[in-house]
N, CA, C and O atoms as CSV, one atom per row, in Angstrom:
chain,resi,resn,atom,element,x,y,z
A,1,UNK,N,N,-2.207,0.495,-9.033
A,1,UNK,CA,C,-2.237,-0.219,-7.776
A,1,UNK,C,C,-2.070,-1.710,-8.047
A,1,UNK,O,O,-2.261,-2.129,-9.189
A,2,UNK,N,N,-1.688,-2.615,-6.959
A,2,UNK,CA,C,-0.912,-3.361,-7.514
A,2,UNK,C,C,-1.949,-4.567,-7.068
A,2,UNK,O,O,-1.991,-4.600,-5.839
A,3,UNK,N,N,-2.832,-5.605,-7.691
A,3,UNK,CA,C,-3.427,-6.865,-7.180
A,3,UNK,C,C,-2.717,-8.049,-6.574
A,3,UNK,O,O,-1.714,-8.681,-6.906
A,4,UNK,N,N,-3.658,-8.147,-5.476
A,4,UNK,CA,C,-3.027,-9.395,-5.135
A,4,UNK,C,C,-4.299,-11.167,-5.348
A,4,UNK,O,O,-5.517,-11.302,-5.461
A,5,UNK,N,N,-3.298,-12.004,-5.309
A,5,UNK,CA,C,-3.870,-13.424,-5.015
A,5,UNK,C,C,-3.957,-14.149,-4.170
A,5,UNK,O,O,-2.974,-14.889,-4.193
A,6,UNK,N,N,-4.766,-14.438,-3.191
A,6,UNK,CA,C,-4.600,-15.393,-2.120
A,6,UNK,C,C,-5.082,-16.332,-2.073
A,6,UNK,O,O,-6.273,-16.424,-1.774
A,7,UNK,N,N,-4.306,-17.388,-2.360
A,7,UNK,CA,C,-3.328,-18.885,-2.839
A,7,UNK,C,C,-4.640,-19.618,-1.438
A,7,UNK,O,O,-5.489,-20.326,-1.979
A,8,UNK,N,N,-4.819,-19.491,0.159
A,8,UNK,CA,C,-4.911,-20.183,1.351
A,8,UNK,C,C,-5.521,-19.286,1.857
A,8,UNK,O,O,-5.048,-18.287,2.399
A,9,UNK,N,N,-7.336,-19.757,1.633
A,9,UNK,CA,C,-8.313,-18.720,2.239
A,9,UNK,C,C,-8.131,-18.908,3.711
A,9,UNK,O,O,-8.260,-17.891,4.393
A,10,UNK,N,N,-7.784,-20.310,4.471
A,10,UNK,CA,C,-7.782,-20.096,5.704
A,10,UNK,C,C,-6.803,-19.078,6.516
A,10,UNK,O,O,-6.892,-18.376,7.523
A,11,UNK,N,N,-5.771,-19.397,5.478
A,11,UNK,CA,C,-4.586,-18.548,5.726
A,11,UNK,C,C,-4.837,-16.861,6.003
A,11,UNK,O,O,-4.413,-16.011,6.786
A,12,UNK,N,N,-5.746,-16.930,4.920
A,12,UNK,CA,C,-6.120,-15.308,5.248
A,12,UNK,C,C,-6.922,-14.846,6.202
A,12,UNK,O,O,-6.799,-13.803,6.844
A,13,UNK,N,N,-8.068,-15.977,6.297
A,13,UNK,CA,C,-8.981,-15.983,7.496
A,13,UNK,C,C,-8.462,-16.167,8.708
A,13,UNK,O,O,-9.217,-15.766,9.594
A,14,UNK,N,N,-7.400,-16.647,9.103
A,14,UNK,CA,C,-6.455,-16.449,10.306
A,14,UNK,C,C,-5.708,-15.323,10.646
A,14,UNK,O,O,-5.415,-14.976,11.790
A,15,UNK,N,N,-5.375,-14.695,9.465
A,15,UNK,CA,C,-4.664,-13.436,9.661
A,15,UNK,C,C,-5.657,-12.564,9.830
A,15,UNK,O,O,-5.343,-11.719,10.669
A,16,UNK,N,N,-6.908,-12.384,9.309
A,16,UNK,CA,C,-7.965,-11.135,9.757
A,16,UNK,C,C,-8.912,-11.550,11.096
A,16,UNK,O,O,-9.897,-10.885,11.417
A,17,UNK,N,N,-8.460,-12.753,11.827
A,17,UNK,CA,C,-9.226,-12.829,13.024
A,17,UNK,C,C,-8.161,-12.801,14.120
A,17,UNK,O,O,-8.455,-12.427,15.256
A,18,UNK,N,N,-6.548,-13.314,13.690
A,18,UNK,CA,C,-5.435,-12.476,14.238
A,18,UNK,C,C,-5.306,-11.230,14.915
A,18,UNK,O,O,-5.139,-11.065,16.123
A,19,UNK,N,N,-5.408,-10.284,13.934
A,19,UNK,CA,C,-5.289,-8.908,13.444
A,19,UNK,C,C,-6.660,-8.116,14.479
A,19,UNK,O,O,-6.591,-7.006,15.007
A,20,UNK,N,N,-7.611,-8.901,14.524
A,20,UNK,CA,C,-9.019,-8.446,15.138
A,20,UNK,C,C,-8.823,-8.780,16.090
A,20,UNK,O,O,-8.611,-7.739,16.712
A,21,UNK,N,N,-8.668,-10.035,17.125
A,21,UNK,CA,C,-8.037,-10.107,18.573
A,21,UNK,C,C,-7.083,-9.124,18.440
A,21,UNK,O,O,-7.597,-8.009,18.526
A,22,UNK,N,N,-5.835,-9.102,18.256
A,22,UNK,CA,C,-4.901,-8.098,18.516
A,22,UNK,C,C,-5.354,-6.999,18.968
A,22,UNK,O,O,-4.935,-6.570,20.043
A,23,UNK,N,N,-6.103,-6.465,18.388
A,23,UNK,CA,C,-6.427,-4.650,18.184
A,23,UNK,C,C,-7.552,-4.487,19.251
A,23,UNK,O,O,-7.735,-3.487,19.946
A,24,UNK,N,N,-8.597,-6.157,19.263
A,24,UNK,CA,C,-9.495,-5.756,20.241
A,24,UNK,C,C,-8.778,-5.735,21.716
A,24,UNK,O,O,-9.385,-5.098,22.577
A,25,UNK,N,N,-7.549,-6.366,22.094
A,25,UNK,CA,C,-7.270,-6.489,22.834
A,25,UNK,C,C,-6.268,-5.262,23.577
A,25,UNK,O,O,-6.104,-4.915,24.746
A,26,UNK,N,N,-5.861,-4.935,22.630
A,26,UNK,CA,C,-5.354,-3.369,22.978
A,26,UNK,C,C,-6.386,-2.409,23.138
A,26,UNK,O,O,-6.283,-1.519,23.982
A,27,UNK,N,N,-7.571,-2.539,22.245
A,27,UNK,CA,C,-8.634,-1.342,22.642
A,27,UNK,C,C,-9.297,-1.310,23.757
A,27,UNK,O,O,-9.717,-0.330,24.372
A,28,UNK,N,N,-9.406,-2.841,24.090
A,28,UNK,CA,C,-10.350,-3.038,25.289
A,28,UNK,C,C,-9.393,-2.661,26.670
A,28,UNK,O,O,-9.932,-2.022,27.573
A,29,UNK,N,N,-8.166,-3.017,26.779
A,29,UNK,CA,C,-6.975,-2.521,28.037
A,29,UNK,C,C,-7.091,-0.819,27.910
A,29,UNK,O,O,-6.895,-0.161,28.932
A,30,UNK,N,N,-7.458,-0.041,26.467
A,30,UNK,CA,C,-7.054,0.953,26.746
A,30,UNK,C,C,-8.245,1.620,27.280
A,30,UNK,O,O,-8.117,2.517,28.113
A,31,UNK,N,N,-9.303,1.275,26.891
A,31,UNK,CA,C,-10.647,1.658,27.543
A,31,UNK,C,C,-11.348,0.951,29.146
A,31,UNK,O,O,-12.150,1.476,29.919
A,32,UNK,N,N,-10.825,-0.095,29.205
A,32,UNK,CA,C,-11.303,-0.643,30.782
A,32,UNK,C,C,-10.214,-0.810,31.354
A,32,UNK,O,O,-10.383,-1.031,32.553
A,33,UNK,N,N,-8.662,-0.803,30.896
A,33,UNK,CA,C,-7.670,-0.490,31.899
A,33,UNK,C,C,-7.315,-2.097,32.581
A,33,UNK,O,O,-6.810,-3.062,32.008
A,34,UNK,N,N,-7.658,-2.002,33.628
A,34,UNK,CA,C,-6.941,-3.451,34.649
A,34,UNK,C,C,-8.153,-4.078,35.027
A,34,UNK,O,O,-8.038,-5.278,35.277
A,35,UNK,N,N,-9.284,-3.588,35.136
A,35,UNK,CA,C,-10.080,-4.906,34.619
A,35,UNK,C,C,-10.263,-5.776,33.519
A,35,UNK,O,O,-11.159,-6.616,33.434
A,36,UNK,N,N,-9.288,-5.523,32.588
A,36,UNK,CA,C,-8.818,-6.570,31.444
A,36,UNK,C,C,-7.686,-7.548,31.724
A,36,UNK,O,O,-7.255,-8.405,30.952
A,37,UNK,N,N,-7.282,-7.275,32.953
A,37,UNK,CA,C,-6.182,-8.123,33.123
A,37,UNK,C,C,-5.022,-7.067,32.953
A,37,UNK,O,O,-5.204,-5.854,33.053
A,38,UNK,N,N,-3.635,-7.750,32.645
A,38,UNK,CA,C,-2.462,-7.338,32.536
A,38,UNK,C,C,-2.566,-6.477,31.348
A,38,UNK,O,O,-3.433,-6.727,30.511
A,39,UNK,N,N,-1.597,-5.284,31.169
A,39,UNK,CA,C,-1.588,-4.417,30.081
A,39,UNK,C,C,-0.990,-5.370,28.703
A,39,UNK,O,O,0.151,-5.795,28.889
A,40,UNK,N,N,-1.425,-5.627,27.785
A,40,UNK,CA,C,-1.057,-5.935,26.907
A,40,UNK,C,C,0.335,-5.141,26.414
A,40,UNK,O,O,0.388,-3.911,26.433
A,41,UNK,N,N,1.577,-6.067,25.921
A,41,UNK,CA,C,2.839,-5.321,24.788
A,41,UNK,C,C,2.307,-5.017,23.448
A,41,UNK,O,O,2.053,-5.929,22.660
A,42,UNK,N,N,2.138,-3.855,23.174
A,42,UNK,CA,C,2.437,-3.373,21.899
A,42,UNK,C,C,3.737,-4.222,20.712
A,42,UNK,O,O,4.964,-4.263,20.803
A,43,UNK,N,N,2.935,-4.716,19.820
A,43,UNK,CA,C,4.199,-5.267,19.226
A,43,UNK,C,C,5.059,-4.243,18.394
A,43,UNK,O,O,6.168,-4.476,17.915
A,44,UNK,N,N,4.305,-2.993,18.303
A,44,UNK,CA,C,5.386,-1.912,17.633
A,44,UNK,C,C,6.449,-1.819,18.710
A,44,UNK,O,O,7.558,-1.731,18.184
A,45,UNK,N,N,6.503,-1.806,20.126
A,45,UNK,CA,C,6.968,-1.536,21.134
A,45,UNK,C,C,6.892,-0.248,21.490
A,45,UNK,O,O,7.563,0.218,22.411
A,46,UNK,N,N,5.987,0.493,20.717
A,46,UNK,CA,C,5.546,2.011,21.123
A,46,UNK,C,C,4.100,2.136,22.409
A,46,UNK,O,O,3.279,1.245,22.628
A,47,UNK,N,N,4.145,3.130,22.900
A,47,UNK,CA,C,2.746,2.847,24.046
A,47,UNK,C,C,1.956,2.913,22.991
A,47,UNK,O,O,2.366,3.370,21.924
A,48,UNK,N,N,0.697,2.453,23.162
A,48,UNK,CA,C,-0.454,2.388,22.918
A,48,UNK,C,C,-1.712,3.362,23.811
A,48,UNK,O,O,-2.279,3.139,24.880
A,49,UNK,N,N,-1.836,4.627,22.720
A,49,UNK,CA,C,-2.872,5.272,23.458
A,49,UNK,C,C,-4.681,5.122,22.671
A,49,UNK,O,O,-5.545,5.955,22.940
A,50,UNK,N,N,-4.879,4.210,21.948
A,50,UNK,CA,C,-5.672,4.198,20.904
A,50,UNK,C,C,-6.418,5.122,19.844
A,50,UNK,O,O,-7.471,4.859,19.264
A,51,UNK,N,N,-5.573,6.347,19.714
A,51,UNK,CA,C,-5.878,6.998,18.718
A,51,UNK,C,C,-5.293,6.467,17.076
A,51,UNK,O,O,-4.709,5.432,16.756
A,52,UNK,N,N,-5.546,7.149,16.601
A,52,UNK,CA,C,-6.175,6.367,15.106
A,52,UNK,C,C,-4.337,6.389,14.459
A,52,UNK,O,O,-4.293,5.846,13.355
A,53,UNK,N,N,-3.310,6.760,14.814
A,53,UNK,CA,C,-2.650,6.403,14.231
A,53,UNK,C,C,-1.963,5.635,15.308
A,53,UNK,O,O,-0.847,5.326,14.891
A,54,UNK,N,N,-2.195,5.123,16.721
A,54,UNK,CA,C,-1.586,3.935,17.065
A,54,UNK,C,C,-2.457,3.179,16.879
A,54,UNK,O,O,-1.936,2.166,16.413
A,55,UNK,N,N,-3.877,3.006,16.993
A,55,UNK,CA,C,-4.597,1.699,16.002
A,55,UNK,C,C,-3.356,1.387,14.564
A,55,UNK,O,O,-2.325,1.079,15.161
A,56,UNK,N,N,-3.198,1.365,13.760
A,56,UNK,CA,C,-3.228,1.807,12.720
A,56,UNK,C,C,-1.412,0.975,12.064
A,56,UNK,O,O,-1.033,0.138,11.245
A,57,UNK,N,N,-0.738,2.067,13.256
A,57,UNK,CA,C,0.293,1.588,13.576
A,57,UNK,C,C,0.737,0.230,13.840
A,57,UNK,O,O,1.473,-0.500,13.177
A,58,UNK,N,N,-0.031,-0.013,15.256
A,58,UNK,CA,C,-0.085,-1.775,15.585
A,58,UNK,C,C,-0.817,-2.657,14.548
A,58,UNK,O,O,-0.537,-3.843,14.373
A,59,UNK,N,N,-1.594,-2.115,14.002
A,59,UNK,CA,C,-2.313,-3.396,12.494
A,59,UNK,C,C,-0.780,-3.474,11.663
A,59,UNK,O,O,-0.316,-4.544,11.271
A,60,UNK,N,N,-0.271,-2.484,11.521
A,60,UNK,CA,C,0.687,-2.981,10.401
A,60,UNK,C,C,2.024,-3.619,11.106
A,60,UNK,O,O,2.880,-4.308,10.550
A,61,UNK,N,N,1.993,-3.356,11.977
A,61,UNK,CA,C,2.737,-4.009,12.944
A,61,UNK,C,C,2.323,-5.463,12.636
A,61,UNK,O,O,2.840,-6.249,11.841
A,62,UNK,N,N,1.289,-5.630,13.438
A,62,UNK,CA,C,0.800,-7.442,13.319
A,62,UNK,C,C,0.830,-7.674,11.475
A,62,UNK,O,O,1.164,-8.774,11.035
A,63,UNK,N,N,0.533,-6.776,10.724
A,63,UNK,CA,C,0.228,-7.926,9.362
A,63,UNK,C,C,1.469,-7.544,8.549
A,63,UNK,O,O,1.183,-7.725,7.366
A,64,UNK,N,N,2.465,-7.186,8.646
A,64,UNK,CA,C,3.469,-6.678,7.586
A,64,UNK,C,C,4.247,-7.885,7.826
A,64,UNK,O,O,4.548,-8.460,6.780
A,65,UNK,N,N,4.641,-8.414,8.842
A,65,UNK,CA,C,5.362,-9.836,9.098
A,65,UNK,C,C,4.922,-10.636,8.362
A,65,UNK,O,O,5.417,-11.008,7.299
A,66,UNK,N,N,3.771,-11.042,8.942
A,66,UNK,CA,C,2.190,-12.156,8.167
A,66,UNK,C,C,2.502,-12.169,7.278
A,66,UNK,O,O,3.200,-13.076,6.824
A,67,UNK,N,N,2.011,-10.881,6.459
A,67,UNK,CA,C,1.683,-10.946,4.554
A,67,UNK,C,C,3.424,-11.506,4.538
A,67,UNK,O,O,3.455,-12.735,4.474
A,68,UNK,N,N,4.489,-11.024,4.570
A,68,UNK,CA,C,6.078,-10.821,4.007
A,68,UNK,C,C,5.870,-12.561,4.144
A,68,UNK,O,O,5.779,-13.057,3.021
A,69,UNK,N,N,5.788,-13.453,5.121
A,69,UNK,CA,C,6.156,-14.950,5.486
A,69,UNK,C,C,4.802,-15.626,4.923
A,69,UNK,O,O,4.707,-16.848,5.037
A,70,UNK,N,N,3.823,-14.954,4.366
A,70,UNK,CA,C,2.595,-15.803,3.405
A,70,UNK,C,C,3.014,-15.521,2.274
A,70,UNK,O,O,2.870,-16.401,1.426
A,71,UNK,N,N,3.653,-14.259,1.865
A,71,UNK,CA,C,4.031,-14.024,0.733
A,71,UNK,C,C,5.346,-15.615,0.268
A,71,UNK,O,O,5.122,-16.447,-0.611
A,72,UNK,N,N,6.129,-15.591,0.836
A,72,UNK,CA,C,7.143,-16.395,0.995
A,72,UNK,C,C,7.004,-17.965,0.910
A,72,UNK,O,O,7.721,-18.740,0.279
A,73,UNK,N,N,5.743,-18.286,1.817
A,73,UNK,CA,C,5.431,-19.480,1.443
A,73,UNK,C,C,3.958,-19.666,0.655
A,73,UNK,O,O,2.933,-20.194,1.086
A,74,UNK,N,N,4.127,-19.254,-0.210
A,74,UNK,CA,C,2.785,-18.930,-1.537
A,74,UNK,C,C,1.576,-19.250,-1.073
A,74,UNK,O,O,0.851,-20.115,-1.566
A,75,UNK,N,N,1.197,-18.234,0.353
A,75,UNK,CA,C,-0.156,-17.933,0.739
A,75,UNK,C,C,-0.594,-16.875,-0.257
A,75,UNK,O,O,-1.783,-16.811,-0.570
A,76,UNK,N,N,0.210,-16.128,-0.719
A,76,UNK,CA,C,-0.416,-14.712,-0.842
A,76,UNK,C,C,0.535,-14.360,-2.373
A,76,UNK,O,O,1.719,-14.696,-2.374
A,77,UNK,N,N,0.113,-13.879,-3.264
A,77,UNK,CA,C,1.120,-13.152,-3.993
A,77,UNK,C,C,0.334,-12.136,-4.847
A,77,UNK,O,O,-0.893,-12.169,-4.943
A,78,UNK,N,N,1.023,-11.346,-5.384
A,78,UNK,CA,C,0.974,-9.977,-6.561
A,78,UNK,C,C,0.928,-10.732,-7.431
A,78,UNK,O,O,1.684,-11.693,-7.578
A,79,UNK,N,N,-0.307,-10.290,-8.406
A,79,UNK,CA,C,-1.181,-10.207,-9.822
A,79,UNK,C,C,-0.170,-9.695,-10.351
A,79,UNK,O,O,-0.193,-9.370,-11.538
């Protein structure tokens, strides 16, 4: 398995409180509906029913961009 280094703790600390709005915000529309306001877009562009592989789905959705463009500008790299 492959280690990684992360170069920009804030950097990372932005991406895991990112990643945590995101998901809370889809969980909470999918459980209280329109008293959350407007339905949130899925950034997979798939519906969102919150079972464990569209959780799951949308995390890698939001962080596969992230890590690829932290990777890129030496937030993040492989040990």
């Amino acid at each position: 398995m492959d280690n990684f280094i992360i170069n920009d703790k804030d950097w990372a600390e932005e991406l895991q409180q990112g990643v945590d709005e995101y998901i809370d915000k889809l969980q909470s529309w999918h459980v209280y509906g329109e008293e959350e306001g407007e339905e949130p877009e899925p950034i997979s562009g798939q519906p969102y029913c919150g079972c464990e592989v569209c959780y799951w789905r949308e995390v890698l959705a939001f962080v596969a961009p992230r890590i690829m463009n932290g990777q890129n500008d030496k937030k993040i790299e492989l040990a």
